[in-house]
Every structure is written in structure tokens, then in C-alpha cells.
ROVO-497945 format. One record per atom (N, C-alpha, C): residue number from 0; residue in one letter; atom name; x, z, y. Coordinates in nm, 4 decimals, decimal comma. Atoms other than C-alpha are relative to their C-alpha. Layout:
! ROVO-497945
+-----+----+----+----------+----------+----------+
!   i ! aa ! at !     east !       up !    north !
+-----+----+----+----------+----------+----------+
! NUM !  A ! CA !        X !        Z !        Y !
...
+-----+----+----+----------+----------+----------+
! end
This chain:
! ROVO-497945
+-----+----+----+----------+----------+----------+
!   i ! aa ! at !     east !       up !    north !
+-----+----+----+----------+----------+----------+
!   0 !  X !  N !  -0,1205 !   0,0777 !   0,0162 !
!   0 !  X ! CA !   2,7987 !  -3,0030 !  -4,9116 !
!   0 !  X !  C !   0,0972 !   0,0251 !   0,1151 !
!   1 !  X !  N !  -0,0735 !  -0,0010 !  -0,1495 !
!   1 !  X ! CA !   2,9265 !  -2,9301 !  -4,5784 !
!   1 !  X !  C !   0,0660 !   0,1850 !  -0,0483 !
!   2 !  X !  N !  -0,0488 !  -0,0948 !  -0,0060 !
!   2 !  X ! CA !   3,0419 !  -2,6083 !  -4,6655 !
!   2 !  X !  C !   0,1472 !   0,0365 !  -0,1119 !
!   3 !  X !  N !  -0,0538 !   0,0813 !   0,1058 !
!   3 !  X ! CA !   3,2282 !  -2,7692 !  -4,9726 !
!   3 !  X !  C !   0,1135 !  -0,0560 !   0,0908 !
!   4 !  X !  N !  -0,1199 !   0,1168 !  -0,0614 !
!   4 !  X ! CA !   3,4404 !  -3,0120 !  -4,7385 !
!   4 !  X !  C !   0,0416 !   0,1064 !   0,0869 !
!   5 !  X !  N !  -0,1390 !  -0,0863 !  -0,0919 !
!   5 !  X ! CA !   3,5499 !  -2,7078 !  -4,5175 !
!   5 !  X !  C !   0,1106 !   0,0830 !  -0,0781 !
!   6 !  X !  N !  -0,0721 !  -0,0684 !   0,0968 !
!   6 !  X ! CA !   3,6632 !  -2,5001 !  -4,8106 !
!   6 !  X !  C !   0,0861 !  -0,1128 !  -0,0368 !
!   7 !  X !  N !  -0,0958 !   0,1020 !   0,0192 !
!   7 !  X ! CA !   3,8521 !  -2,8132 !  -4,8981 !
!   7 !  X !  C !   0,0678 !   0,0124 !   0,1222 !
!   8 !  X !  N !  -0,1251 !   0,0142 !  -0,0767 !
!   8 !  X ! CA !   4,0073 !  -2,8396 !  -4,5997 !
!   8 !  X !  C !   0,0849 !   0,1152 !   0,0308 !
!   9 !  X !  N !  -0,0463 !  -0,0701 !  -0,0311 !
!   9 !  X ! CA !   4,0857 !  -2,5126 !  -4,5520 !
!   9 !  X !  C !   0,0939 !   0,0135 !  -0,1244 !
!  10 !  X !  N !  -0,1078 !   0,0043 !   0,1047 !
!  10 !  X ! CA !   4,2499 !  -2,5176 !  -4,8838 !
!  10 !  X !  C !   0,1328 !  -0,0932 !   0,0054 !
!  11 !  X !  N !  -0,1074 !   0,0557 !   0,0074 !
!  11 !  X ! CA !   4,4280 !  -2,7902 !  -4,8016 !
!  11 !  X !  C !   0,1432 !   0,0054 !   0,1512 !
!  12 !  X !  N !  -0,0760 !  -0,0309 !  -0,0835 !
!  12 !  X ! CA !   4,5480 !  -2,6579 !  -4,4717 !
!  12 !  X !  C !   0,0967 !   0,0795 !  -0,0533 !
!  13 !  X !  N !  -0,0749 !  -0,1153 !   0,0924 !
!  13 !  X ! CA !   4,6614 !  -2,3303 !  -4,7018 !
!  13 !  X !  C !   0,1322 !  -0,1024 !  -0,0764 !
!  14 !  X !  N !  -0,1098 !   0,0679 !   0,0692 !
!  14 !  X ! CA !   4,8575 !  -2,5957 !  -4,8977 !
!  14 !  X !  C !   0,1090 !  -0,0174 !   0,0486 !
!  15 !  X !  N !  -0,1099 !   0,0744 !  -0,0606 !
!  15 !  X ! CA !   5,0287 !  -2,7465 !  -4,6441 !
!  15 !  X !  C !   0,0975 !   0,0819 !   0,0895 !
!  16 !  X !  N !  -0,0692 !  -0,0928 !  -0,0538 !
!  16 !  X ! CA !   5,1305 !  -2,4414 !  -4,4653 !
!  16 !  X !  C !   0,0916 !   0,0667 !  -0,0857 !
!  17 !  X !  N !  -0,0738 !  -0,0094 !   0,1517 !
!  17 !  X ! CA !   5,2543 !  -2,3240 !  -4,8139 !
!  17 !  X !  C !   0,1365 !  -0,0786 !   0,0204 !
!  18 !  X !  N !  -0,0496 !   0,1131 !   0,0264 !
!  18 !  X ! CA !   5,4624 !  -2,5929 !  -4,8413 !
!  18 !  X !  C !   0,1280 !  -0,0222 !   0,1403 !
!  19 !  X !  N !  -0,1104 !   0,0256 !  -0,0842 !
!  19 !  X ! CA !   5,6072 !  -2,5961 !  -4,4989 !
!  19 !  X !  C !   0,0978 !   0,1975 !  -0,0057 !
!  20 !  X !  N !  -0,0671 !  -0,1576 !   0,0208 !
!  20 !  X ! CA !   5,6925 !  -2,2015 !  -4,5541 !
!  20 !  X !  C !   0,1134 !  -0,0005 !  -0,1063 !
!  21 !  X !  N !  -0,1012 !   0,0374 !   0,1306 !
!  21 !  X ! CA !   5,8689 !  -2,3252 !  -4,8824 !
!  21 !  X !  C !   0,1140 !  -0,0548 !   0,0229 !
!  22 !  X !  N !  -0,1384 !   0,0711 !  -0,0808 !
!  22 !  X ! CA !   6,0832 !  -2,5784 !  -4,6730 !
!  22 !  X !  C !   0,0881 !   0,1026 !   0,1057 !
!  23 !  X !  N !  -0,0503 !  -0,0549 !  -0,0502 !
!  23 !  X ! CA !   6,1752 !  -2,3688 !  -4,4677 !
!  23 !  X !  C !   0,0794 !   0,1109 !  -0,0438 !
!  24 !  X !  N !  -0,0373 !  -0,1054 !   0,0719 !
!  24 !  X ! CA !   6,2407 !  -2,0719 !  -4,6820 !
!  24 !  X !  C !   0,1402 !  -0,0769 !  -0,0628 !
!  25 !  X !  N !  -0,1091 !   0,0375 !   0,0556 !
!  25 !  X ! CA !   6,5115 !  -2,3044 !  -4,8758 !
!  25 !  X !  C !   0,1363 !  -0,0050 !   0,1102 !
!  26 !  X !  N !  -0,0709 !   0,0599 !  -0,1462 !
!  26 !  X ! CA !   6,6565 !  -2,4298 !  -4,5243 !
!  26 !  X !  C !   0,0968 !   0,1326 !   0,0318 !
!  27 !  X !  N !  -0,0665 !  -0,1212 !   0,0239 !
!  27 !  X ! CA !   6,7402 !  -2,0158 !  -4,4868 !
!  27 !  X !  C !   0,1018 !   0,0251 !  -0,0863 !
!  28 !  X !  N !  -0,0920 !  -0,0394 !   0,1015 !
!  28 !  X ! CA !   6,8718 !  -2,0047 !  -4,7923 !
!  28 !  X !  C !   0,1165 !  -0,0691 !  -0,0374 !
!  29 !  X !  N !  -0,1083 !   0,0755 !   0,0470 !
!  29 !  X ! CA !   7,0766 !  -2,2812 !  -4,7704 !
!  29 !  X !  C !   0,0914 !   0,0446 !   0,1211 !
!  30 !  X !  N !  -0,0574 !  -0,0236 !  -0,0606 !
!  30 !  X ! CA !   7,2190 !  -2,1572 !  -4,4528 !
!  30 !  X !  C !   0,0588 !   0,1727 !  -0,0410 !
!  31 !  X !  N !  -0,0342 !  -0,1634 !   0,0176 !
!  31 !  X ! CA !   7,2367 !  -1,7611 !  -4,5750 !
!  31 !  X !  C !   0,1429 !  -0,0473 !  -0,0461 !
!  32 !  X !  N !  -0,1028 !   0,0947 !   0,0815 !
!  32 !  X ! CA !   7,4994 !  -1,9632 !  -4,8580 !
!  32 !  X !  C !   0,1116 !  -0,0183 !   0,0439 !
!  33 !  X !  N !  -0,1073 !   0,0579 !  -0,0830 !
!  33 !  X ! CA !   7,6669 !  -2,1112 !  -4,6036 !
!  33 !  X !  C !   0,0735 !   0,1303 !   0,0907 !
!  34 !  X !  N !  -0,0788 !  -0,1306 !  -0,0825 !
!  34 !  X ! CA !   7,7627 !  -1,7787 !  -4,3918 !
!  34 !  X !  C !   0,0397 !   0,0485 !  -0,1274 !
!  35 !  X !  N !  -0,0580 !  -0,0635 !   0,0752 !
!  35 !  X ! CA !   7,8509 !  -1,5939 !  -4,7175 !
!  35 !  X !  C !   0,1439 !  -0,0710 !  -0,0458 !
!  36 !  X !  N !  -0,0931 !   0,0489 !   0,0586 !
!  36 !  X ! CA !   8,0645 !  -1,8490 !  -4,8220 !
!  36 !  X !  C !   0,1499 !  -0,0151 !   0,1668 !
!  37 !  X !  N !  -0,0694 !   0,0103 !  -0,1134 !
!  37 !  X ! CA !   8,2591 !  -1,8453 !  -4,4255 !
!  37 !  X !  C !   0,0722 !   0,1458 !   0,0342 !
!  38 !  X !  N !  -0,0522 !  -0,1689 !   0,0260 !
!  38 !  X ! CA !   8,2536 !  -1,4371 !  -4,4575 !
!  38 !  X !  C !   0,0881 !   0,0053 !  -0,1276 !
!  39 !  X !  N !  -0,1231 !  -0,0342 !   0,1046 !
!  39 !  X ! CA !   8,4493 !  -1,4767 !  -4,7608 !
!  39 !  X !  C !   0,1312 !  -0,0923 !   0,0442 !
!  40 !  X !  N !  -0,0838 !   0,0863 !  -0,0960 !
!  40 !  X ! CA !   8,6747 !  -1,7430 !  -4,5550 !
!  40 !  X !  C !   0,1250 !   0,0605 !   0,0912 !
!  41 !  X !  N !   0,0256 !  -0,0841 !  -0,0694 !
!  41 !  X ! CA !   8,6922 !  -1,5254 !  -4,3227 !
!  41 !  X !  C !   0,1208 !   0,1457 !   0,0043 !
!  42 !  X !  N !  -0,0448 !  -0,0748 !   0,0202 !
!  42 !  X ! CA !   8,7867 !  -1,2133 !  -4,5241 !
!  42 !  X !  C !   0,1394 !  -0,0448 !  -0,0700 !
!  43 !  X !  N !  -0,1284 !   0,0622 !   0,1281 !
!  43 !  X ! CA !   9,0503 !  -1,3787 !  -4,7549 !
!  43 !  X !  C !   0,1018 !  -0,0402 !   0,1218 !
!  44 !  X !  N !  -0,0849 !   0,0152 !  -0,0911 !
!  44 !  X ! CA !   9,2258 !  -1,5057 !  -4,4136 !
!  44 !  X !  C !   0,0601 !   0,1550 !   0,0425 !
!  45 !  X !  N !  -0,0178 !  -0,1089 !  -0,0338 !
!  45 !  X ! CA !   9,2310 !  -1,1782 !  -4,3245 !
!  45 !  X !  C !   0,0694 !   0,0646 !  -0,0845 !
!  46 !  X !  N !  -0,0505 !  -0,0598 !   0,1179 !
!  46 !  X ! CA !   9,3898 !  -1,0331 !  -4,6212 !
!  46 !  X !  C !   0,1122 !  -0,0639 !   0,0116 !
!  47 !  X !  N !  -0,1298 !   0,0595 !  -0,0226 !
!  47 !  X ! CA !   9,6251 !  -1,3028 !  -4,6184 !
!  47 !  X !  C !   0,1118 !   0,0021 !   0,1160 !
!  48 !  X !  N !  -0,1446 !   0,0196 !  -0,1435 !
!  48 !  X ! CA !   9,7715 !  -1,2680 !  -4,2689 !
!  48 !  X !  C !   0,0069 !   0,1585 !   0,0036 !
!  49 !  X !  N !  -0,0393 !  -0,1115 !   0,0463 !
!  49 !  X ! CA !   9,7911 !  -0,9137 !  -4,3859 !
!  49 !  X !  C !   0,1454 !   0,0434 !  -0,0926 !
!  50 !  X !  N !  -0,0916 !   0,0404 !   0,0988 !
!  50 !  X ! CA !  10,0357 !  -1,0099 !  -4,6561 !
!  50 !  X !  C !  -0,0790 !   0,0186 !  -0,1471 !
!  51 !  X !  N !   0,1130 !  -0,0438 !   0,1190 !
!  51 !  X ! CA !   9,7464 !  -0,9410 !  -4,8778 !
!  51 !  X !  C !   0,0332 !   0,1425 !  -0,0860 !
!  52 !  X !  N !  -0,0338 !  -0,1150 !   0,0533 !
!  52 !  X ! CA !   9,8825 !  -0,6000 !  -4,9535 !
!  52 !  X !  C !  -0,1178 !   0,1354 !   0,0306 !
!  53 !  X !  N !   0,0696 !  -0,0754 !  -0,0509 !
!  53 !  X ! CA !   9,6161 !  -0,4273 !  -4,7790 !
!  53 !  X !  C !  -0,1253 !   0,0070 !  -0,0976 !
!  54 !  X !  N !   0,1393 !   0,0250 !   0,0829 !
!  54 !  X ! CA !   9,3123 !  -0,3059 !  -5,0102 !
!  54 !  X !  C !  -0,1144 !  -0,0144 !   0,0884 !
!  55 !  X !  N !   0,1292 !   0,0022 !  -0,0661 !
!  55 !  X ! CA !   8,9768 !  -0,3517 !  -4,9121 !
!  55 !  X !  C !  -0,0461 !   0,1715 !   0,0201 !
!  56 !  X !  N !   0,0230 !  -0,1322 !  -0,0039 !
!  56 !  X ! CA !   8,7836 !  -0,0562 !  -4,7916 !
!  56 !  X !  C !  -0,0523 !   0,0189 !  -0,0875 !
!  57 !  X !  N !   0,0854 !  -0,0383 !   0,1257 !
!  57 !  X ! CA !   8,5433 !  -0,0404 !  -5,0682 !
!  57 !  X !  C !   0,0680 !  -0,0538 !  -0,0971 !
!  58 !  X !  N !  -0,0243 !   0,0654 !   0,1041 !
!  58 !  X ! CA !   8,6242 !  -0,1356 !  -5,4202 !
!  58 !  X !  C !  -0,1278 !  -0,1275 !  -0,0029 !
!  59 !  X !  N !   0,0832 !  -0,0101 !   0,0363 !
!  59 !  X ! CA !   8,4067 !  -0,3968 !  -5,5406 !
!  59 !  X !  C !   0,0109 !  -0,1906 !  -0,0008 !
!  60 !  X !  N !  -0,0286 !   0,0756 !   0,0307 !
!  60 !  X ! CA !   8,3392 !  -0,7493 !  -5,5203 !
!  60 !  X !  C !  -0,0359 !  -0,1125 !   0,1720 !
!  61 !  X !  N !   0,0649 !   0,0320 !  -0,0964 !
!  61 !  X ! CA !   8,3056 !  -1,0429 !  -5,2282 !
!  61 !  X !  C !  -0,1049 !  -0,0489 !   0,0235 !
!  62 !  X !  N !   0,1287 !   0,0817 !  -0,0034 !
!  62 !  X ! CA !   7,9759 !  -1,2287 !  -5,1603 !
!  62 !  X !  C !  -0,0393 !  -0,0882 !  -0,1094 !
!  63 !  X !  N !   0,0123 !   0,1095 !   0,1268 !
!  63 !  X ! CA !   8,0641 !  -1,5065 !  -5,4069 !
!  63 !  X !  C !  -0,0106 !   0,0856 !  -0,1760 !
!  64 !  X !  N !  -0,0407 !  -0,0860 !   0,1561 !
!  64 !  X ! CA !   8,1446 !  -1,2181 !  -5,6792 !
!  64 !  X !  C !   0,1517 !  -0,0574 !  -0,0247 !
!  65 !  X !  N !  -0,1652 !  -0,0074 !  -0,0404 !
!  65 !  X ! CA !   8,5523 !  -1,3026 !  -5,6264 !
!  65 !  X !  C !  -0,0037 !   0,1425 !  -0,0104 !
!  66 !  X !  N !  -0,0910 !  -0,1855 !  -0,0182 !
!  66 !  X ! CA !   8,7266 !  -0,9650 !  -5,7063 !
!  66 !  X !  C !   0,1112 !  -0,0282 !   0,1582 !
!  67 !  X !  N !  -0,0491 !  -0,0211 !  -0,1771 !
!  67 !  X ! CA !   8,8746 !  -0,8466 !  -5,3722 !
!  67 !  X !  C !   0,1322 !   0,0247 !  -0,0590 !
+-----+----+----+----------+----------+----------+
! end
């Protein structure tokens, strides 16, 4: 039985580490979000105090998928 309650715990350590990897992983993603959406901020200022006449170097699209 004793070998039973470690596999349990070790499973439930696995869980909980899981779990904090998951929180965290969103936490990234909610910050990645947040810079893409400041780089397109960012670029669009830039364009604008351009007179917005200036193309982009690439064709294509910005972070959000906005045509440039």
C-alpha cells in the first residue's frame, strides 16, 4: 500500500505542476497579445506621422491581420 500512496502523490504533484505550467502559459499569452497589439500601435503611429504615404517594407499583413 505504501507504494500506492507515493504513486498518488507523485501523480498528484505531476498535476499540480501541470496546472501551474498551464497558468502560467496563459499569463504569456496574455501578455504576447498585449505587445502585438502596442507593435501595431506603434507601427500605425509611425505610418501616420509619415503622412501614411510611406509603404511598408514587406507587403503583407500586421500582427492583428489589419492590412498595412
Amino acid at each position: 500500500m505504501n507504494e500506492q500512496s507515493e504513486l498518488l502523490a507523485a501523480m498528484r504533484a505531476q498535476t499540480e505542476a501541470a496546472r501551474q505550467l498551464v497558468a502560467a502559459l496563459q499569463e504569456k499569452t496574455k501578455a504576447d497579445l498585449e505587445n502585438a497589439k502596442a507593435v501595431n500601435r506603434l507601427v500605425d503611429y509611425l505610418c501616420d506621422s509619415e503622412g501614411g504615404e510611406s509603404e511598408a517594407a514587406g507587403s503583407g499583413n500586421y500582427l492583428s491581420g489589419k492590412p498595412r
